[in-house]
N, C-alpha and C positions, 0 to 999 in steps of 0.2 A: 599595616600603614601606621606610622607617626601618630598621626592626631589619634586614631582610635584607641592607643596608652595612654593617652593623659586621663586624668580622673574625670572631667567633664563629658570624655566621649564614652570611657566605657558606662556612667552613669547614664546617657541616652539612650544608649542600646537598650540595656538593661529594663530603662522604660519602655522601650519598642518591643522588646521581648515579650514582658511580661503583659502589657494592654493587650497584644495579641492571643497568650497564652489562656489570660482568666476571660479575654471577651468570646474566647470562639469552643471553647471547654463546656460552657452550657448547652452553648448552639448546638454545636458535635453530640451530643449524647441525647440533648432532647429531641432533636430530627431525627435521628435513627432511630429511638426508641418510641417514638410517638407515631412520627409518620410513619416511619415501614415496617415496625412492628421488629424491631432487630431486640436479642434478647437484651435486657439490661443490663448484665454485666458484662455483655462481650461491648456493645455500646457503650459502657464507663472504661473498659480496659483500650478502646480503642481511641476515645478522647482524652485520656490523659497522655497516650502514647503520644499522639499526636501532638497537644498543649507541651505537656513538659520537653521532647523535642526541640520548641522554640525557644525553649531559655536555657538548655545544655548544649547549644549548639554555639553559644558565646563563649564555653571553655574546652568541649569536646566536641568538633567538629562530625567527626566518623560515626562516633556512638552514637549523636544527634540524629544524625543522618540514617542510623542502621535502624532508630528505635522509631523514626517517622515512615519506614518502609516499614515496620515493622504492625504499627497502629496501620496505615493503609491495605494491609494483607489482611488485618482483622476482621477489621472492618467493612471489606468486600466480601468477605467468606462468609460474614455474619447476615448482610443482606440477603434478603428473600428473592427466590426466583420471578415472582411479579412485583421486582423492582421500578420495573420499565427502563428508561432512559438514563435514571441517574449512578445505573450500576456501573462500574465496580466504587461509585464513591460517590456521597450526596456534596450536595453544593457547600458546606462549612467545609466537609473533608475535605472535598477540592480546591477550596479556599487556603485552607491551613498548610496543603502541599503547596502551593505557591510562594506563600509566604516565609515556608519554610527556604527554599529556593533563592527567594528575595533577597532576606536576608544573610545568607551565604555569601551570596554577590556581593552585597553590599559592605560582610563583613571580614570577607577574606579576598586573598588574591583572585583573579579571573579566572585563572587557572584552575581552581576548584569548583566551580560552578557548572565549568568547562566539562569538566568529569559528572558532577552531580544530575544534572538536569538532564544530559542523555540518558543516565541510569534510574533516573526517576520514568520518563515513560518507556524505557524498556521493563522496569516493574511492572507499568499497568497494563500494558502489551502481554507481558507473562502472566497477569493475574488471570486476563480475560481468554488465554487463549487456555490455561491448566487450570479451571475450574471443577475441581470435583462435584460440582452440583448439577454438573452436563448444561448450564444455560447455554446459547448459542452466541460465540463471538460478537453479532449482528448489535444483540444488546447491549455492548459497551463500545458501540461505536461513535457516540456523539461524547461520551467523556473523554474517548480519545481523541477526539479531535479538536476540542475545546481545550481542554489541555496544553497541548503543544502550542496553541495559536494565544491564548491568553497570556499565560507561562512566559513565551518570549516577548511579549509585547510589555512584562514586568520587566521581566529582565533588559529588554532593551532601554525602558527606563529607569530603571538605577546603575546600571553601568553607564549610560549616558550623565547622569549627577553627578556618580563617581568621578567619572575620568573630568568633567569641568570642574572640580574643587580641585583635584589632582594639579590640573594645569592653573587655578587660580594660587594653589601652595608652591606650583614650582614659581611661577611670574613674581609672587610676595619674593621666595628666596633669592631666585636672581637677582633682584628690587635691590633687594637687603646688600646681596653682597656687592653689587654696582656701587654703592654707597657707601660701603667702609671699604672698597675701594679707591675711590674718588676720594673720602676722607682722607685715608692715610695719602693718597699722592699729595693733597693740598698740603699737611702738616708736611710732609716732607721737601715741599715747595718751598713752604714758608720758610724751614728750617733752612733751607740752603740760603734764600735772601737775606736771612738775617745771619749766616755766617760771611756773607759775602758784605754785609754794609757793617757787621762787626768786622772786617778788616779795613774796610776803610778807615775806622774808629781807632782800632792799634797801629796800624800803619800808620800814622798821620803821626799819633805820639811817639811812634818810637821813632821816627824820621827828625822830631823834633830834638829827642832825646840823643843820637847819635850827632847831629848838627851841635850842638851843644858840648858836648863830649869831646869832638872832634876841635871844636877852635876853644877849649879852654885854655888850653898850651896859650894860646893867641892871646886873649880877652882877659886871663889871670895872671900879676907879674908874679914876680918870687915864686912860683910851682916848683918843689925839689920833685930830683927824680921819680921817687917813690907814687908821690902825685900825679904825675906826669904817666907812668907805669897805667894807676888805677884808672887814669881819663881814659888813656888807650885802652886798657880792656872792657869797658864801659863802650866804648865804641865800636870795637870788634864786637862782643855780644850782640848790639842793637843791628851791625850790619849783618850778622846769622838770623836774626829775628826777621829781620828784613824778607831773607832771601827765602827762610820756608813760610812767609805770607805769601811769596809773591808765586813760590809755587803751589800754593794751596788756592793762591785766586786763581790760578791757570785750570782749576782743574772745577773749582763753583762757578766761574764763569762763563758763559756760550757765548758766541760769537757778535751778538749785537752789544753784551755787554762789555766786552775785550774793548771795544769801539771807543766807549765813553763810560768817564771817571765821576755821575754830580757828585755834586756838595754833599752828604750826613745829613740831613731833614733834622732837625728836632725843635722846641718851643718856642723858637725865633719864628719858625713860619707857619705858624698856627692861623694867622691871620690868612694869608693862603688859602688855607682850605677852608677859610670861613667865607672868603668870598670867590670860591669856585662854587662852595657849594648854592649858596646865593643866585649865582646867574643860575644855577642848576635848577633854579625854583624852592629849596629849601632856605627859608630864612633862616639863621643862625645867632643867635646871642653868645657870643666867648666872654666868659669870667675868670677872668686870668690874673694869679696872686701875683704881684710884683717882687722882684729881686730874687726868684728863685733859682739859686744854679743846682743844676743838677749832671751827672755824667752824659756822654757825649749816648752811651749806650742805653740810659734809661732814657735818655732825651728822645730818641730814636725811637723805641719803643713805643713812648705815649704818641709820639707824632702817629706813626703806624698806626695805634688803636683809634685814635681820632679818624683818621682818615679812612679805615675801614669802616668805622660806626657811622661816619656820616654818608659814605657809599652805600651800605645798609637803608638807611633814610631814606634818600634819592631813590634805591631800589624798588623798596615795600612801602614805604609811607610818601609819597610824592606830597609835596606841599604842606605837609607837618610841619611845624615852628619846631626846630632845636635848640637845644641850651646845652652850651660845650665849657665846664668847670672846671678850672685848673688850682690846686690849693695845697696846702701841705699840711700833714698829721703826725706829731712829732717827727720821725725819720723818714716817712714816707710820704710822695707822691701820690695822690687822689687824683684819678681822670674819671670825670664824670660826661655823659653824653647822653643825655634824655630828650626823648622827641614826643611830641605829642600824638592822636590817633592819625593817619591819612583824611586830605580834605578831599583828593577824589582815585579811581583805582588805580593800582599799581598795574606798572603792563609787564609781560614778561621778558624782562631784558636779559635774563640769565638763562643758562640749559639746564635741565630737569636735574634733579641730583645736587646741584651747586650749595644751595640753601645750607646753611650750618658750616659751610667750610671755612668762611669769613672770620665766624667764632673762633675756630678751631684753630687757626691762624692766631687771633688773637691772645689765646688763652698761654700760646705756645709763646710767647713773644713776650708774655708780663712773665712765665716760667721759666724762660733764661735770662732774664736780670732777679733771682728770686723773690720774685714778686706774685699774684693773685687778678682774676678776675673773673667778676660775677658779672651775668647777663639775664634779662629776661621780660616780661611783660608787667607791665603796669596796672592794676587795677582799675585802677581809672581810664585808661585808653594810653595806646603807643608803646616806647620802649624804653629801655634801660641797661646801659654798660656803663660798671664801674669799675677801673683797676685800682689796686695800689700798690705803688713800688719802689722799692726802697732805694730811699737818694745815696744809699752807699754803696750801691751796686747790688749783686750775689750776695743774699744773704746765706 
């Protein structure tokens, strides 16, 4: 699994391993050597087999496996015949095979454990039924059936953990990719709208510029040929320019838009969205520099960012006081749009996922006039979007 390579997870394990390994390593040797009298060194051989087990089974899954069957054979064969009940394993041993078990589950496919665990009580099944010491089967029958019944009831709880992290990691990624999803469709939304109102924006001039062109012949006396010549090919160009706008709008625009031609929005009607927003419940202050011309396409622009930042408002801050600043910085255009924190909550007028795509719109839209914009939270409560964009168009 994923997560278990990153350095956080194998560092877990690692500690899961090891509390396991050094806490049940005393347990294991001094219960078989104390209480049942099992000799001390086959008792230290059979708890280390078992401990170290738990922490080579995080790079050596088989080996782990082979050396923990390996400590449980010991270990039963070392047991005395008036074991009683706890033979062929005392309660840490049986403990430690579980966990060895657990673990496994937990740290590898299903499909392993799948294999393991049947093969674990067929070990103990085999130990009890080929005991060179002649005990009678009878006496490991409460480890075997404690066993089996415990064992899965671990097991069933950590593959049950498993598989809900599993499906909390797949729900996070589908999340994730619904969202740059939806990101890119909005960026590529926006980019068509503002291909489609940057035609309006050249169209309009070059319509002017062909008009022009067209009656200079008319409007200029004395034109020699030559002049005459240049007006006309000045107007044929703009009527080529013309015709691959207009089939370039046939192809940005759907059918409600084919419908109707507005106006190009831009700093004339800023006041507009100051008092939509208004009735909207957001109060609004517009500080607006006077005499500033700017292109028809940055004009466009800032309109767009105002109007989206203040939809923003409306959305998330109902009843926040805005202040909408319009000014110039040497060659650029400053749009500023700050709101204060919300006065009461915001309701969810948008679908889940939308949030950020406003920005990204935005961001998109001060980047095709080359221009910049920063967005973000305020310190002190509410928000903050600032563009700047250069009154010369594309930088």
């Amino acid at each position: 699994m994923q997560s278990f390579r990153s350095g956080h997870s194998w560092l877990f394990w690692w500690l899961v391993a090891g509390f396991f390994a050094l806490g049940l390593l005393p347990l294991n040797v001094a219960l078989a050597a104390e209480e049942f009298d099992v000799w001390p060194l086959a008792a230290f051989v059979a708890g280390i087999a078992q401990s170290t087990a738990l922490v080579l089974l995080l790079v050596r899954p088989k080996a782990a496996t082979a050396l923990q069957f390996l400590g449980v054979v010991v270990l039963a064969m070392a047991l005395p015949p008036d074991s009683g009940s706890t033979w062929p394993l005392t309660v840490t041993g049986l403990v430690t095979l579980i966990v060895h078990v657990a673990l496994l589950a937990a740290r590898y496919p299903s499909q392993v454990v799948l294999v393991v665990w049947p093969l674990s009580v067929f070990v103990l099944v085999l130990v009890v039924l080929v005991d060179p010491r002649g005990r009678s089967p009878a006496d490991g029958l409460g480890v075997l059936l404690l066993y089996p019944i415990f064992s899965a009831i671990v097991l069933g709880a950590v593959l049950l953990v498993r598989r809900w992290r599993e499906i909390g990691r797949e729900l996070a990624d589908a999340r994730h990719d619904v969202e740059v999803e939806q990101s890119q469709r909005a960026v590529a939304e926006e980019r068509t709208r503002i291909a489609r109102e940057l035609h309006d924006v050249v169209a309009h001039s070059m319509s002017v510029i062909h008009m022009q062109a067209t009656s200079a012949s008319y409007r200029i006396e004395g034109l020699g040929p030559e002049a005459r010549a240049e007006f006309g090919q000045i107007a044929a160009g703009a009527r080529a320019t013309l015709r691959e706008l207009r089939q370039l709008l046939a192809v940005l625009r759907d059918d409600a838009a084919d419908a109707e031609l507005s106006p190009v929005p831009g700093l004339g009607r800023l006041a507009e969205l100051v008092e939509s927003a208004d009735r909207a419940g957001v109060p609004v202050e517009l500080r607006q520099e006077e005499g500033v011309v700017v292109p028809e396409s940055v004009g466009l622009a800032a309109y767009r960012i105002v109007q989206e930042s203040l939809s923003n408002v409306i959305r998330h801050a109902p009843g926040a006081r805005a202040t909408v600043v319009l000014g110039t910085d040497g060659p650029d255009l400053i749009v500023s749009v700050v709101n204060e924190a919300a006065t009461r909550p915001a309701h969810p007028m948008e679908a889940p996922g939308r949030a950020g795509h406003g920005l990204a719109g935005m961001r998109e839209r001060a980047r095709l006039v080359g221009g910049t914009l920063d967005a973000g939270a305020r310190p002190e409560g509410g928000y903050r979007v600032t563009a700047r964009l250069p009154i010369g168009g594309q930088g």
